[in-house]
C-alpha positions in Angstrom: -35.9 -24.2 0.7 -37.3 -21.1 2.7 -41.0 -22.3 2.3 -39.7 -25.8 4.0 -37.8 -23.7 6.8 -40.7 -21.5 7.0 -42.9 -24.3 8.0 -40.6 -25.9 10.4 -40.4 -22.7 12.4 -43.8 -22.7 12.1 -44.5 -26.3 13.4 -41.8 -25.4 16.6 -44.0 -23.0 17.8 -46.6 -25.6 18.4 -44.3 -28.3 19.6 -45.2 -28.9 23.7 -48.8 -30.1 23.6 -48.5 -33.3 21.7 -45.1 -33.9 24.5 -47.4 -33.3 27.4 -49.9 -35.7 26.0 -47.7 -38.2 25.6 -46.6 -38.1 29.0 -50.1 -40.0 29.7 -49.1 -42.9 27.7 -45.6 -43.7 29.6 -46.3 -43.2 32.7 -45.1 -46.1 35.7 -49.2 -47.6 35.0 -47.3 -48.9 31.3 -44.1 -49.8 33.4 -46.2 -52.0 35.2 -48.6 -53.9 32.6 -45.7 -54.2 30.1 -43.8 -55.6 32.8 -46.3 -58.3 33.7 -46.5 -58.3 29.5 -43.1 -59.0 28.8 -42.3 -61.6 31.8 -45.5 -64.0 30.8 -45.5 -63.2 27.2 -42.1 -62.1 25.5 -42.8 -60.1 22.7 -46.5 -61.1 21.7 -47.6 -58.2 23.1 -46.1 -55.7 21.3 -48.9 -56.3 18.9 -51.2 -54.5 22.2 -48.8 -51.8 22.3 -48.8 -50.8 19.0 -52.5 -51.1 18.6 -53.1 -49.1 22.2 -50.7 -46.2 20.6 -52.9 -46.2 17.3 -56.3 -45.7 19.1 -54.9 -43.5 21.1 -53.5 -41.5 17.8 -57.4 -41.6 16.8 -59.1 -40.5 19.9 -56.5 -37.8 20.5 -57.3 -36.5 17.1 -60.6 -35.9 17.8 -59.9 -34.5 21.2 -57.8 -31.8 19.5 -60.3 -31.4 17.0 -63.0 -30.9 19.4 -60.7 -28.2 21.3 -59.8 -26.0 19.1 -63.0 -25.9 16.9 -65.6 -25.3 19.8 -62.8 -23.1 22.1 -63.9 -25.6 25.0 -62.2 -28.6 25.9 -63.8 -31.9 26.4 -65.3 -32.0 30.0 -66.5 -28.5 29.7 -68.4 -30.0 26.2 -69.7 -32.2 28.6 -71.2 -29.4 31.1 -72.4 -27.3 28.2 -74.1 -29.7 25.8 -75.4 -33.1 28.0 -78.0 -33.0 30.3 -77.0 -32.7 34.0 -77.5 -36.2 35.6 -75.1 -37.9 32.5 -72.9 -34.8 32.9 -72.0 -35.8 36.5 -72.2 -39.2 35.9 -69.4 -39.1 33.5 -67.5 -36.7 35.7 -67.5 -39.4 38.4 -66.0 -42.0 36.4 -63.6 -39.5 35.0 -62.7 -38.8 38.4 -62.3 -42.3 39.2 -60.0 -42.6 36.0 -57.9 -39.6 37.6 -57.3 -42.3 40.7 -56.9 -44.8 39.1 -54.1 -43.6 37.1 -52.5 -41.4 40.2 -52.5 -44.9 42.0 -49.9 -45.9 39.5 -47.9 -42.8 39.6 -47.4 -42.1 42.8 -46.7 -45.5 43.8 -44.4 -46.1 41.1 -42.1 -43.0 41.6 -42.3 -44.3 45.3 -41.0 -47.4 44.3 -38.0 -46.0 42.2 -37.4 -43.8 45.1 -37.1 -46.8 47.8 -34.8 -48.5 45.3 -32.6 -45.1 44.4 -32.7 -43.5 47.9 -33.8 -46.6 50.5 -37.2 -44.1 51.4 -40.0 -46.4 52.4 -43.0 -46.7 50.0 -45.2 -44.2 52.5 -43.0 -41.6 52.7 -42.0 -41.9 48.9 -45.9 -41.3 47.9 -46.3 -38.4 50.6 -43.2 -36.6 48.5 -44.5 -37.2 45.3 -47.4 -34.7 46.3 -45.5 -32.3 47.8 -43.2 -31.6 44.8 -46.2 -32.2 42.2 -48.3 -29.2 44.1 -45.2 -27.4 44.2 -44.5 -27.3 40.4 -47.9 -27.0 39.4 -48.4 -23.5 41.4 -46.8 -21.5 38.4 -49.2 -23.5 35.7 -52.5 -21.8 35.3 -54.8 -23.5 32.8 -56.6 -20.4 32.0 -55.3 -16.9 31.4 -51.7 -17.9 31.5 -49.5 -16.0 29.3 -47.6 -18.1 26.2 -44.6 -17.7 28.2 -45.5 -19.4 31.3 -47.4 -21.9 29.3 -44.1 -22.5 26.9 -42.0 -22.6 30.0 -44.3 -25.4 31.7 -44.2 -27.9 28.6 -40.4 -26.8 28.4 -40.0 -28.2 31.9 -42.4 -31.4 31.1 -40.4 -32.3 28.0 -37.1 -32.3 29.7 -38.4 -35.5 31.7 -39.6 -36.6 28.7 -36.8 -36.2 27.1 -34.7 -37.9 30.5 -37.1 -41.1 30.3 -36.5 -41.9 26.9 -32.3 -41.1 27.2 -33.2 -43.7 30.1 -34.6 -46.4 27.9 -32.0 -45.8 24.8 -29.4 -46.5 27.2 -31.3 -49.6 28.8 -32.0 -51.3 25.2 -28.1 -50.8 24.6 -27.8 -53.1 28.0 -29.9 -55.9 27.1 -28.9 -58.7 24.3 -32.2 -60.0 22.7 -30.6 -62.7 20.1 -33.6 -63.5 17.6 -34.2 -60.0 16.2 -37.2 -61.7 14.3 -39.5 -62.8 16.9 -38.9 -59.4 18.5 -40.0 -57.8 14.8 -43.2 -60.5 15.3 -44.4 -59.5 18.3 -45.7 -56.2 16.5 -47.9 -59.1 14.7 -51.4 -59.8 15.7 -51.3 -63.3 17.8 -54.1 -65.6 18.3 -52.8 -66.1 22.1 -54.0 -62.4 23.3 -57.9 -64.0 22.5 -56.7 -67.4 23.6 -54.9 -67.2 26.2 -57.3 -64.7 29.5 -54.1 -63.8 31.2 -53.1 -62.7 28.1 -56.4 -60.8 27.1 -56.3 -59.2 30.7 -52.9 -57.6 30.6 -53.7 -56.4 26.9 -56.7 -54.9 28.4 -54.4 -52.9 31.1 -52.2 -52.1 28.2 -55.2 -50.5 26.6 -55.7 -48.7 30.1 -52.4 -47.7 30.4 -52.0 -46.4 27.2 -55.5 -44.8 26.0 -55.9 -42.8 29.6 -59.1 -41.4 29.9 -57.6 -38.0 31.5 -55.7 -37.8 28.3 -59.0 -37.0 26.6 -59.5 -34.3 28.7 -56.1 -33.0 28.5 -55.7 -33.2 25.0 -58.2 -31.0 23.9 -57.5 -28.2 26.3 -54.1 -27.4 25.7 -54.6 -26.5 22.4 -56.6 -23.4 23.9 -53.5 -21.5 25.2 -52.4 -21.1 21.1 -56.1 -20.3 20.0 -56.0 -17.4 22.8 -52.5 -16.1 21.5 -53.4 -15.8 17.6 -57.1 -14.2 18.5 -55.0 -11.7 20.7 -53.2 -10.8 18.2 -55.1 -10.8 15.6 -58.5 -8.9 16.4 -57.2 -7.9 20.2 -59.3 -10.0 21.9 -61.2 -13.5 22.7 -64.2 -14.4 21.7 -66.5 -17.4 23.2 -65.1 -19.5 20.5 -61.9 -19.0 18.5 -62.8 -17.1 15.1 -61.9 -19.5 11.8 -58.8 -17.9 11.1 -57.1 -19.2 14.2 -58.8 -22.8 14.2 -57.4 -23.1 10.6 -53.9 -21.5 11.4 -53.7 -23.9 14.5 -55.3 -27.2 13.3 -53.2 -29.2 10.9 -50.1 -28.4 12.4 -51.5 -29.4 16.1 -52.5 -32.4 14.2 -48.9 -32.9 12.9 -47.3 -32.2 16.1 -50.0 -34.6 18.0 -49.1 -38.0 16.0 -45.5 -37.1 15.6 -45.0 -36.9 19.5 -47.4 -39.8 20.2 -46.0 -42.2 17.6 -42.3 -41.3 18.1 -42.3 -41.0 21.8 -45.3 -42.8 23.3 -44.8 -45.9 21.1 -41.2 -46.4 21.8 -41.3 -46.0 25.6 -44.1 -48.2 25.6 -42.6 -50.9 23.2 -39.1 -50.6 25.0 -40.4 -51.5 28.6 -41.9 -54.4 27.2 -38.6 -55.5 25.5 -36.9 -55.0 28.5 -39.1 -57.3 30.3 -39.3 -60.0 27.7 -35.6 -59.7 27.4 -34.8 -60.0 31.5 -38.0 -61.9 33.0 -38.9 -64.4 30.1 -38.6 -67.9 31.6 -37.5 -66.6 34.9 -39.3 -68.1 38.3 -42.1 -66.3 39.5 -42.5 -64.7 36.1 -46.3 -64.0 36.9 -45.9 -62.2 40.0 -43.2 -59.9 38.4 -43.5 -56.2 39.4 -41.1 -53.0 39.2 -39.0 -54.1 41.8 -38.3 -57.4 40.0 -37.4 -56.4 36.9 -34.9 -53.9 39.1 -33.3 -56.8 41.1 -32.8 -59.2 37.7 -31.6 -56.2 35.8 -29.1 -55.7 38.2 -28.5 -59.3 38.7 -28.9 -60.3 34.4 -27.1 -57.6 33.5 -25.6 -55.3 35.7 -25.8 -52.5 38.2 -26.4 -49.8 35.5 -29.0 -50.9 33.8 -30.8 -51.3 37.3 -30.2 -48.0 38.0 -31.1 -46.6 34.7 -34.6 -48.0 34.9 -35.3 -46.7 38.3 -34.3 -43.5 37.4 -36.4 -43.7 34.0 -39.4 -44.2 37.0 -38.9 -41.4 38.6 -38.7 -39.1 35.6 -41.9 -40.4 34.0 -43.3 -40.9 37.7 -42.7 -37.1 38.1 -43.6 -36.2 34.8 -47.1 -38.0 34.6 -48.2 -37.0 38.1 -47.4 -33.3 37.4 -50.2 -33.5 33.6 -52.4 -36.0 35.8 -52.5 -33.4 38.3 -53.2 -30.6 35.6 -55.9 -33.1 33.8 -57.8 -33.0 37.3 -57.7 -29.7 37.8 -59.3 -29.8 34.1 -61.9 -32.3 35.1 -63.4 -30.7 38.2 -63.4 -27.3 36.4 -64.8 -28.3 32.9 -67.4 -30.5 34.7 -68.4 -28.3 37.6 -67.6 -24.8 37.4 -65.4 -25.0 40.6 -65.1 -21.3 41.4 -61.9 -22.3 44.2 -58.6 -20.6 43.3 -56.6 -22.8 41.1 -54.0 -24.4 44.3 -57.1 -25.0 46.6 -58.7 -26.9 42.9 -55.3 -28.6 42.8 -54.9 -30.1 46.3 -58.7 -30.7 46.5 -58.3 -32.6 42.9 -55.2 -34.6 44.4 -56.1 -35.4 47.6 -59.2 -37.2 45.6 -56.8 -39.3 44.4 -53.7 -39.7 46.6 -55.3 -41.1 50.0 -56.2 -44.9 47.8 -52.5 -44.6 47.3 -52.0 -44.1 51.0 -54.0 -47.0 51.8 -52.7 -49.2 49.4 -49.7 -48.3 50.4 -49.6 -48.6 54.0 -52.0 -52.1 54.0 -50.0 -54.0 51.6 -46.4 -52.2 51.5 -44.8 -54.1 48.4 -46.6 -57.2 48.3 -49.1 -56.9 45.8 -48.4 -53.5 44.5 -47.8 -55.0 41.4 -51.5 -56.6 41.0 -52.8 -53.4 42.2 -51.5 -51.3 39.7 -52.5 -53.6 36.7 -55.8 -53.5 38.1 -56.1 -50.1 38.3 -55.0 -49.9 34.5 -57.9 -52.8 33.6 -60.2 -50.0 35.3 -59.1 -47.4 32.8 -59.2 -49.7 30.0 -62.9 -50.2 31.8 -64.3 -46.5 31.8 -62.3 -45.5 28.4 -65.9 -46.3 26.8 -68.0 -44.7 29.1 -65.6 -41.4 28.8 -65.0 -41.4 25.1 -68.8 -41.9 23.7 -69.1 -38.0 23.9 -66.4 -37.0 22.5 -67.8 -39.3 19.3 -70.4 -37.7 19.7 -69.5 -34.3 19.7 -67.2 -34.8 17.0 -69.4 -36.3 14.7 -72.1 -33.3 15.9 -73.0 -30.7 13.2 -74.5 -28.1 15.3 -71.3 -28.2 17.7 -68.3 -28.4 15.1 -69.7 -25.9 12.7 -67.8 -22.3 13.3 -69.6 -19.1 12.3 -67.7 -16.9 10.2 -68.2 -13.7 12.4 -64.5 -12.3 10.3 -66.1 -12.7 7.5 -62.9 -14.8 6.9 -64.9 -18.1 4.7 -64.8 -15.7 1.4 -60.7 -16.3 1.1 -61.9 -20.1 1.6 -61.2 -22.0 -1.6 -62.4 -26.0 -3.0 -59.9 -27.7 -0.7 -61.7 -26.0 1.9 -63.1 -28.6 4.3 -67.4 -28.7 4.0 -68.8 -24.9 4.0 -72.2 -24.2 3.8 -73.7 -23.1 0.6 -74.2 -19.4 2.2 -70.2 -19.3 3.3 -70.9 -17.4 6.2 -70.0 -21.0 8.5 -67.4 -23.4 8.1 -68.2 -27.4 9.1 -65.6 -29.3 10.8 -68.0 -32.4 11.7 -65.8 -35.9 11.4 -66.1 -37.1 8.3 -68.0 -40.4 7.7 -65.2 -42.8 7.7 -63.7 -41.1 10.7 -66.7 -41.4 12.7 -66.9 -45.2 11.5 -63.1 -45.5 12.6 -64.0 -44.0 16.1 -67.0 -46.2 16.6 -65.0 -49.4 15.7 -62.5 -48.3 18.2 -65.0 -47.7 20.6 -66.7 -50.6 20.1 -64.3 -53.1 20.0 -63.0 -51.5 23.4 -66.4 -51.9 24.9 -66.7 -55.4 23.3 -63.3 -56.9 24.7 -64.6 -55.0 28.3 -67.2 -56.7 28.1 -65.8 -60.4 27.6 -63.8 -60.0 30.1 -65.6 -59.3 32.6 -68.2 -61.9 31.4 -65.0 -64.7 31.6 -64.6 -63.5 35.1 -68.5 -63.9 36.2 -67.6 -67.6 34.8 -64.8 -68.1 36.9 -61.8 -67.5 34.6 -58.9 -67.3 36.5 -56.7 -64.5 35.9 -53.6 -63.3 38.2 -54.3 -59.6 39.2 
């Protein structure tokens, strides 16, 4: 009994990463493709959710892998070991992914706050980036003490925490009468490759779910940890964190990663869809169904509350995914680049980047076909997620980066269940194993593959609302 509570004191200490990560796969971008999911498709699509949260389970493990084993996160990988021209290549579209996926926040926590507060959609997206710079000035990526760190995913989780309350409360208000074909829609259907409208929103489910900026913030916020135990430890940090803290760290980030992503991630995820297929099935205009809809026939379906309830689970994941999208630029530009600015001018210069195709969107459409926009904007992640995730296969999968030297001379207390030493014990290799490399490359291949059909059906004049 005290080994058990032992480990779950242990585990608490590395609960908040996993949380903030999972913030990237709820964010309004999902309210939006499940929406458009749900109201076309009922529940078939819950097979794409499910699916989505498992590659993103896989990718994510590598990220934190790749983090804690080489002390530098993935976009830094990317400076240190590609050569230059494919290094800023792959920063662009990583930038472009950081748009892309702000164009959904911020317009979506402008849209709960024109239904909560009656503030029109431009002044809604110019306050999302005044409170985001705001709560981001006390989060410093590097050099921050535990405390600050703790106290920032502390924050985070209590939206978390609020959005899910949010969607308890909203699954209480519905009635869905044939519990089975609910159950079935976790079931793979031959409609997602029959049907293209179907394929397309499963590809912005993809998007919405397996963020590319996720990538990048996975693997660094394990780092904070790392820094601690070396600290403590031996008193200092070295370029790379010794083996004692990688092995200390690892399986319980590991833990704490799927946990967070399957309990939390999957469930948000899976509820908006319900929601949708429960309220907008068979309804007029089901196709052009966006957030506001599902508000109005909420309210009108079922009743005032549950209206409210989803606006305000908007605003909390709204708030909560522009503050780590915000933090995952900031990430970007200085993993990629060096930037040498201090970390509010990296901030505002990361979200600017991305806020002014919100302001246009915003201003040149207003709330006619925000909806399209922002399920486009997830089929572009779902787009790039191949281009941004090749390295981190490869870098995973790369002996010469994932071995660790033993400078401790720590690999001597190493016994058989050790993972792959070298005969000399004086380095310890953490490269993927060879079904986990195969896993990753099916992923990213079938990713890449059902990109690549799409866009081929489109070239052949498929027709396909956006």
């Amino acid at each position: 009994m005290v080994g058990v509570l032992q480990v779950l004191r242990k585990f608490a200490t590395f609960i908040g990463p996993g949380i903030l990560v999972s913030v990237a796969y709820m964010d309004p971008g999902n309210y939006s493709t499940s929406v458009s999911g749900g109201a076309q498709f009922k529940y078939t699509l819950l097979f794409s959710v499910f699916v989505s949260n498992i590659f993103a389970v896989l990718l994510q493990c590598l990220c934190v892998k790749l983090g804690i084993v080489t002390g530098y996160d993935l976009a830094e990988n990317c400076r240190r070991h590609l050569p230059r021209k494919l290094n800023l290549m792959i920063y662009f579209f990583a930038e472009l992914a950081i748009i892309a996926t702000d164009l959904a926040e911020v317009v979506g926590t402008a849209v709960a706050l024109q239904i909560l507060f009656g503030i029109p959609l431009i002044y809604g997206v110019l306050l999302t980036v005044l409170d985001v710079l705001i709560i981001l000035m006390f989060y410093q990526q590097n050099g921050a003490s535990m405390k600050k760190v703790r106290a920032f995913e502390l924050f985070v989780s209590v939206l978390v925490a609020a959005t899910v309350v949010c969607f308890v409360l909203e699954l209480c208000e519905i009635s869905v009468p044939d519990k089975l074909q609910l159950l079935k829609g976790f079931l793979p259907s031959k409609i997602i490759f029959e049907d293209q409208q179907a394929l397309y929103i499963s590809l912005g489910i993809l998007g919405a779910t397996v963020m590319p900026h996720s990538l990048y913030l996975g693997s660094s916020l394990v780092k904070p940890r790392l820094q601690e135990f070396d600290i403590k430890e031996y008193g200092r940090v070295d370029t790379r964190p010794s083996l004692k803290a990688i092995k200390y760290n690892l399986n319980y980030t590991y833990a704490e990663l799927i946990i967070s992503l399957l309990l939390i991630a999957t469930f948000v995820n899976s509820a908006i869809l319900i929601v949708a297929g429960a309220t907008l099935y068979g309804q007029p205009d089901a196709e052009d169904a966006d957030l506001l809809s599902i508000y109005k026939l909420l309210v009108h379906y079922i009743s005032p509350a549950a209206g409210l309830i989803f606006a305000l689970a908007m605003i909390f994941s709204g708030q909560s995914a522009g503050i780590i999208c915000t933090v995952a630029g900031q990430i970007v530009s200085e993993g990629f680049l060096e930037w040498s600015l201090p970390p509010w001018a990296t901030r505002l210069c990361t979200r600017l980047l991305a806020i002014i195709p919100c302001l246009f969107v915003t201003l040149g459409m207003g709330e006619r076909g925000i909806s399209n926009v922002l399920n486009l904007s997830q089929v572009v992640l779902s787009l790039i997620l191949p281009i941004v995730s090749a390295p981190l296969i490869y870098f995973t999968a790369n002996k010469k980066i994932m071995t660790v030297h033993d400078i401790h001379g720590e690999a001597e207390e190493e016994d058989e269940n050790t993972p792959l030493t070298m005969a000399s014990k004086k380095c310890v290799d953490y490269t993927n194993s060879t079904w986990l490399t195969a896993a990753a490359f099916i992923v990213w291949a079938l990713i890449g593959g059902l990109n690549c059909y799409l866009v081929v059906s489109f070239m052949l004049g498929a027709e396909v609302h956006f």
